[in-house]
C-alpha positions in Angstrom: -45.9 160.4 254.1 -42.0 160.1 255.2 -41.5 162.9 257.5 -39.5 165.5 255.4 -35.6 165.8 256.0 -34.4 169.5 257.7 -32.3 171.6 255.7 -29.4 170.8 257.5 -29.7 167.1 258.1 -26.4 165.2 256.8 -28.2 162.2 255.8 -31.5 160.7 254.7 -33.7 157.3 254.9 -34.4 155.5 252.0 -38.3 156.9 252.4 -37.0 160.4 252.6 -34.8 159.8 249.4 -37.2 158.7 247.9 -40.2 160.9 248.9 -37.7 163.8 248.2 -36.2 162.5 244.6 -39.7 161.2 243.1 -37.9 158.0 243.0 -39.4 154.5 243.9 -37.6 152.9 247.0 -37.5 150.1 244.6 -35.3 152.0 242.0 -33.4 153.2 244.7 -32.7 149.7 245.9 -31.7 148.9 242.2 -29.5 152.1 241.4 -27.5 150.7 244.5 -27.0 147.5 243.3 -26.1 149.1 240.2 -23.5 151.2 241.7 -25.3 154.2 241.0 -25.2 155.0 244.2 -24.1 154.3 247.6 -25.7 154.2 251.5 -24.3 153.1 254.7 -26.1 150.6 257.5 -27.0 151.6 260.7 -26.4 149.9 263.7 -30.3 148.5 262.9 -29.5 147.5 259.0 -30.8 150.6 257.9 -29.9 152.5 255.0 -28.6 156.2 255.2 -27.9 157.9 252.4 -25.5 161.3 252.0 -27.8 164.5 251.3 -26.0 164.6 248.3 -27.2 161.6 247.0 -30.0 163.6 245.5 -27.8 164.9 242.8 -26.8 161.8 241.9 -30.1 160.8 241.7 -31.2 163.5 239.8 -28.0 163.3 237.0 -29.3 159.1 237.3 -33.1 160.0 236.3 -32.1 163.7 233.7 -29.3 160.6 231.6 -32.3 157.8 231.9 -34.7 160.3 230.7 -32.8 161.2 227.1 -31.9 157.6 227.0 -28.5 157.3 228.0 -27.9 153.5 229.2 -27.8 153.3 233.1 -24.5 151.4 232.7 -22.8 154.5 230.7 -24.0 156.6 233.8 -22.5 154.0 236.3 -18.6 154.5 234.6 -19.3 158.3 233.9 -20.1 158.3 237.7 -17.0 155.5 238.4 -14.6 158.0 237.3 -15.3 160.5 239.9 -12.8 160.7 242.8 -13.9 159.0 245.6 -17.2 158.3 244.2 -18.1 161.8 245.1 -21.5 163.6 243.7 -20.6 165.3 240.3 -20.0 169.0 240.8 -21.2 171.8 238.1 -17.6 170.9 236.5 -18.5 167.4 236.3 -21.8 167.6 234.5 -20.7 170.0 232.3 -18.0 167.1 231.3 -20.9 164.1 231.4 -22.6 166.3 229.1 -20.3 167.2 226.8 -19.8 163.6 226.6 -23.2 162.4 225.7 -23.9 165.4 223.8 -22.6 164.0 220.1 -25.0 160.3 221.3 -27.5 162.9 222.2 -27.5 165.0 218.8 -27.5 161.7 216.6 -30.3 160.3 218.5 -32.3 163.8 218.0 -31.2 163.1 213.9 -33.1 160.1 214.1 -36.2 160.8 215.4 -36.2 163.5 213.5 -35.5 161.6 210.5 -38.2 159.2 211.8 -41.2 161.4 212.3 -39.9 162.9 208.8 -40.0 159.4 207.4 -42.6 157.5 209.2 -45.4 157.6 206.5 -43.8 156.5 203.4 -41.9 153.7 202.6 -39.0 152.5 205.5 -37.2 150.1 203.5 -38.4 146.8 205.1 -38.9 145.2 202.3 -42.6 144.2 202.6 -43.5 146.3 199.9 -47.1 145.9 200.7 -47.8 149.8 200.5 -47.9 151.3 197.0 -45.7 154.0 197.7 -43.1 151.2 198.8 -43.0 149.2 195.1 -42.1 153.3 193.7 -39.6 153.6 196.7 -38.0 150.4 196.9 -38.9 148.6 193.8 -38.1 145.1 193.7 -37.0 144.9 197.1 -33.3 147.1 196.1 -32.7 148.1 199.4 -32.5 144.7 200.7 -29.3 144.2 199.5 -28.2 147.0 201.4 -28.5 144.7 204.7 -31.8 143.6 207.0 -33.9 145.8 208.4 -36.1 149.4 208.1 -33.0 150.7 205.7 -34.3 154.2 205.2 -34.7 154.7 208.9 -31.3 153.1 209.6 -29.4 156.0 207.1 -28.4 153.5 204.6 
C-alpha cells in the first residue's frame, strides 16, 4: 500500500495517483503519453503529479466509461487554457458536447436489445423469421452489413 497523500499536499507520486484514482500506474503512464495528462520530474526522474490531476483522471475514466474515444477527450481537454483541470463550467461544456453522441449511442442499444432476436438484416437468412423479414436477401441492396441494426 502507497502511503496515502495529506489533504493538503500539492502533489502526488504516480503510486498515490494511482492508489487514490483506482487507476493502473500503467494507464497512468499511457494517459500521459496520450496527453491526457501531465507530471513533472524530480530532481531523481520521478514523476509528480498536480493534486488536481485526479479530476482529470476521473473526467478521463467517467468519458471512457460511456465510450467516448480517449482521443475526443485529449482535444476536449487541449482546449482548456493552460492545460488546466476542467472546472464545473468546463464539464458542463464537455458534456453538453458529447451529450447528442451519447443519446444516439443509448438509441442504439436500445434499438439493439429491442432488435436482437429477430432478424438483423445480414443477409444469412438462415433463421426462419429472417426469409419473412428480409426475403430474398432485399436488404442487401441497401448496403453490407446487420441493416436493421444500422437504421437503414
Amino acid at each position: 500500500m502507497v502511503d496515502e497523500p495529506r489533504w493538503d499536499q500539492a502533489e502526488l507520486s504516480v503510486g498515490q495517483l494511482a492508489e487514490r484514482s483506482g487507476v493502473a500506474v500503467s494507464a497512468l503512464h499511457f494517459y500521459e503519453r496520450q496527453g491526457l495528462i501531465t507530471s513533472r520530474r524530480t530532481s531523481g526522474n520521478q514523476r509528480r503529479y498536480k493534486r488536481d490531476t485526479l479530476r482529470r483522471v476521473a473526467l478521463v475514466r467517467v468519458a471512457q466509461r460511456v465510450g467516448i474515444p480517449l482521443a475526443d477527450v485529449g482535444a476536449a481537454l487541449a482546449e482548456l487554457p493552460d492545460g488546466r483541470t476542467p472546472t464545473r463550467r468546463d464539464w458542463q461544456r464537455l458534456s453538453r458536447r458529447w451529450r447528442a453522441e451519447l443519446d444516439e449511442r443509448i438509441h442504439h442499444l436500445q434499438q439493439l436489445r429491442d432488435d436482437f432476436t429477430d432478424c438483423i438484416g445480414c443477409g444469412c437468412l438462415s433463421i426462419d423469421r429472417c426469409r419473412l423479414a428480409n426475403p430474398y436477401d432485399e436488404l442487401g441492396a441497401k448496403g453490407a452489413g446487420p441493416r436493421r441494426l444500422l437504421g437503414s
